[in-house]
N, C-alpha and C positions, 0 to 999 in steps of 0.2 A: 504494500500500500504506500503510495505516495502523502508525503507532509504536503502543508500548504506554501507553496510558495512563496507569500508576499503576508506581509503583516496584517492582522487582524483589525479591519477596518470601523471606526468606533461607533457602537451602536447595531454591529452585526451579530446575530447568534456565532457562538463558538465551533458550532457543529449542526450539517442538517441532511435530510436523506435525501436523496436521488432517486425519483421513483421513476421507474422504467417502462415508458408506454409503447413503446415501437414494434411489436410484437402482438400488440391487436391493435391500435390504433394508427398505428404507420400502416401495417400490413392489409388493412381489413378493404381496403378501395383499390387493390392494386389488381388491374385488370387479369392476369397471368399469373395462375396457383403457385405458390412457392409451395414445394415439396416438402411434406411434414419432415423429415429428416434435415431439411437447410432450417426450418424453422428452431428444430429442438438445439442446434448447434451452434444459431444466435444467441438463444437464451442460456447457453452455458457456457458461450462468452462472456456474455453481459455477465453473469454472474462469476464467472472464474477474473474480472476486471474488478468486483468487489462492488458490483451493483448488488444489493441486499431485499430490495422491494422492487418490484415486478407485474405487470399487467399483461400476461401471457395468452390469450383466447377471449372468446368471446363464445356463452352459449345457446346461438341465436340462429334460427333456421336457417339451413340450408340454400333452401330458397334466396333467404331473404340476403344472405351474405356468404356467398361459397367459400370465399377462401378462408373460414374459420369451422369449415365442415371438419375438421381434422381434430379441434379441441380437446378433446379427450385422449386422442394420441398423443397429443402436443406434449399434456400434461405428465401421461407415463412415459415417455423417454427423458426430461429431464434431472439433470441430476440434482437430487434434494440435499445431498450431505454437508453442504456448507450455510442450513440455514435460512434459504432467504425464503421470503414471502412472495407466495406465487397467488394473485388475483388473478378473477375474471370477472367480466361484464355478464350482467344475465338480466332481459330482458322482463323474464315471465316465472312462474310458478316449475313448466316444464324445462324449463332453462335450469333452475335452480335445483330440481332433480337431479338433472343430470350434471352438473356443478360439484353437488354433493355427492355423489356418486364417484364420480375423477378426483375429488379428495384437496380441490382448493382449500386454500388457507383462510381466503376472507372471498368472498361475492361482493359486487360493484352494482347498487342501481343507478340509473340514471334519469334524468328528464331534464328540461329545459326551462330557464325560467322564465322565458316567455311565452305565450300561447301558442301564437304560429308555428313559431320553429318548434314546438313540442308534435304539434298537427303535422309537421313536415317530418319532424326524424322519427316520431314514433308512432305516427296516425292516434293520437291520443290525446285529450286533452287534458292538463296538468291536474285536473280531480283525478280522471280517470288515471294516471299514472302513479298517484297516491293511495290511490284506491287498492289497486295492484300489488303495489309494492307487501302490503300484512301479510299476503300467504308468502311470498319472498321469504319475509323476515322470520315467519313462524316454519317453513322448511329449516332456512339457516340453525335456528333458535337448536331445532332439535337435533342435526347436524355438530351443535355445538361449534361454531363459525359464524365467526365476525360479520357485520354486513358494512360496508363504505355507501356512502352516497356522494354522487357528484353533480352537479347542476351546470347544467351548459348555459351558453350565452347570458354567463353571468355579468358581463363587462358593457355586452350590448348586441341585439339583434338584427339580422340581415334584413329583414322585412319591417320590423318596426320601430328600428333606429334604437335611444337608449332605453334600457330597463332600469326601471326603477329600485332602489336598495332596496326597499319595502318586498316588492317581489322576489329578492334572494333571501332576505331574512325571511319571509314566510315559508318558503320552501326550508329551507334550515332547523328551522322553530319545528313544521311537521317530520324531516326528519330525527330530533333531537327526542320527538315525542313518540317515536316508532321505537328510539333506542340505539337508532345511529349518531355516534358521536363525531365519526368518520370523514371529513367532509371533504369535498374537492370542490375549488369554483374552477370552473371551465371557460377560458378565452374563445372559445367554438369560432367564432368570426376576427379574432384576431383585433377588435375593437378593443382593447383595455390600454391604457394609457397610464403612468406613475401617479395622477392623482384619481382618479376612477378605484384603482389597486388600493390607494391608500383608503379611500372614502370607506368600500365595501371591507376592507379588511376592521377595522374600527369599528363598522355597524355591528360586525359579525363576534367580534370579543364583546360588544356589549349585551348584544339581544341574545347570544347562546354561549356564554363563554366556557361552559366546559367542550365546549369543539375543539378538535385537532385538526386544523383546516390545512387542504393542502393546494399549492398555486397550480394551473394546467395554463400555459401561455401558448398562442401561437404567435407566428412573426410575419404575421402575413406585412405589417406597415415596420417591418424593420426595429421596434422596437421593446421586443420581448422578452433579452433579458435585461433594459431600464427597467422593464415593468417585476422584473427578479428582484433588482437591485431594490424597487421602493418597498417590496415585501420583506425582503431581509430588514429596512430600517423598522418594518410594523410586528420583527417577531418571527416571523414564518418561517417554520423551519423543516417544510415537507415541498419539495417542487417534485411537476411532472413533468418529463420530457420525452423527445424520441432520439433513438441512436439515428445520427447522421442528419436530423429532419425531417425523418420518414412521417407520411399522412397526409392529414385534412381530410376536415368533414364532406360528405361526399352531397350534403343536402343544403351546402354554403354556398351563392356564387361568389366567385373569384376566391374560394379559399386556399389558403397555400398549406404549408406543414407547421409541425409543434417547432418548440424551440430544440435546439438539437443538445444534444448529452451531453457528447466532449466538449460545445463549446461552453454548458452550463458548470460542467466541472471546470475547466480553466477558469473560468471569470471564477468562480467559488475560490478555486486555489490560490489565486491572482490577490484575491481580497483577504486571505488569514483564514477563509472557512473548510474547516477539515469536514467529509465528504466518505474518505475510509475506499475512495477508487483510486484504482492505478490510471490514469490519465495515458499513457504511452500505450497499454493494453485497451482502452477504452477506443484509442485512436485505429489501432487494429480493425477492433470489431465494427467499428462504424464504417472502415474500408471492404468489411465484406461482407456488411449490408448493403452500399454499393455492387457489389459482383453480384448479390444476388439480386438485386434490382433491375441492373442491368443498362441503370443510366446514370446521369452525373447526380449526388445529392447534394443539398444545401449546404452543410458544414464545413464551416471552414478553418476549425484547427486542425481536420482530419488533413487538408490539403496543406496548411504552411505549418503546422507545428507549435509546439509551443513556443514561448516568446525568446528562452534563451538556448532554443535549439539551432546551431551554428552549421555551417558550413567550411567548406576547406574554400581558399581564395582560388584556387587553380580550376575549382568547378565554373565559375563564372564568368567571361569575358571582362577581357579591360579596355575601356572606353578610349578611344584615338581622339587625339588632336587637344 
């Protein structure tokens, strides 16, 4: 495991997790099945890189998302002996059968905190996805397994501009009152900004403060780890990311991908925050989620490196004249 690079920046936590989405949420819109065997060998990089939390499948029809038809597979070929925390996303009751069944650690609900985009990603409307969610919990319950909740287009909606705090604190409030303490705010549209970040961060320690909230940023406007940075000043000490920048929602227009890993670990190392990943091994596995992809991804310390990784002067040309 790599130390922190760079002094502890004041006012940041000391230490925070890295939770690993690129493995259903990268993977889950990519037109051309990745091979349940390239998948389980992602996530046992990720985690042989000293990623600890992990968002591995999703247990959602077939139909409705093929390339996490394999889920259950996914789940039994990875290797468990170091530990970490393997989630999934689960839609429905049937989802959550089979969740429990394949021996998840924690199950993921989700919804939206806006009406529309709830109408669009889940054809449901936000009662009705609350409504849903008790046999979820009460499978979980007896499962003995955690449940997480995450609430998308917490920052702001594609179809109705911004959401109001009042709408993520209610959704929060009813999961806190199901018994998830778990929470994730979801950037879905890539609309959160450093003072938005800050706004809903503060609503959320006052209206539910036993929550353990974790950030999901995308970059769609380039500015997704400021929006890291203004959460590390509010405490936050759980972000979601994808290796490489793998993703986006597939029911956003113009959405692009999550913030990417390696570059969320460097900026953490950069700033004094210990994180428990090997950065060099992280850079790896983000190059061969690229090969599996099969095109150029976003990340860009995967491509230059860390900041005081050197070259030899003979590699480079010398400038004439």
């Amino acid at each position: 495991m790599t130390a922190p690079a760079g002094h502890l920046v004041k006012g940041f936590p000391e230490r925070v997790s890295v939770v690993e989405v690129g493995p259903r949420d990268g993977l889950q819109s990519e037109p051309q099945f990745v091979p349940t065997d390239r998948k389980i060998a992602l996530v046992n990089g990720l985690i042989d890189a000293g990623i600890r939390h992990l968002e591995v499948t999703s247990f959602v029809s077939p139909r409705a998302v093929p390339q996490m038809r394999d889920a259950a597979d996914v789940l039994a070929g990875i290797d468990r002996s170091k530990g970490a925390v393997l989630t999934a996303l689960v839609p429905n009751a049937r989802g959550a059968d089979c969740a429990a069944e394949a021996g998840v650690d924690a199950m993921v609900v989700f919804m939206s905190a806006s009406e529309s985009h709830n109408l669009k990603n889940v054809n449901r409307t936000r009662a009705q996805s609350l409504e849903g969610f008790a046999n979820i919990v009460r499978i979980a319950g007896d499962a003995d397994i955690p449940v997480y909740g995450a609430i998308a287009t917490s920052f702001g909606c594609p179809f109705e501009g911004d959401v109001p705090v009042s709408s993520v604190v209610e959704i929060a409030r009813a999961y806190r009152d199901m018994g998830i303490t778990t929470l994730s705010l979801g950037d879905t549209t890539g609309m959160a900004t450093p003072p938005v970040v800050q706004e809903r961060c503060r609503a959320l320690r006052e209206a539910v403060p036993e929550a353990d909230i974790a950030l999901h940023f995308h970059n769609t406007r380039g500015v997704g780890l400021a929006c890291v940075y203004a959460g590390l000043l509010e405490g936050v000490t759980r972000y979601e990311a994808s290796i490489g920048g793998l993703g986006g929602c597939p029911f956003v227009p113009r959405a692009t991908g999550n913030i990417c890993t390696e570059d969320l670990v460097y900026m953490l190392s950069e700033c004094g925050v210990e994180t428990g990943v090997d950065l060099e091994k992280l850079i790896g596995v983000a190059q061969e989620a690229e090969a599996i992809i099969g095109r150029t991804l976003p990340g860009q310390v995967m491509k230059a490196g860390p900041r005081l990784q050197t070259a030899s002067m003979d590699s480079v040309a010398t400038a004439n004249g």
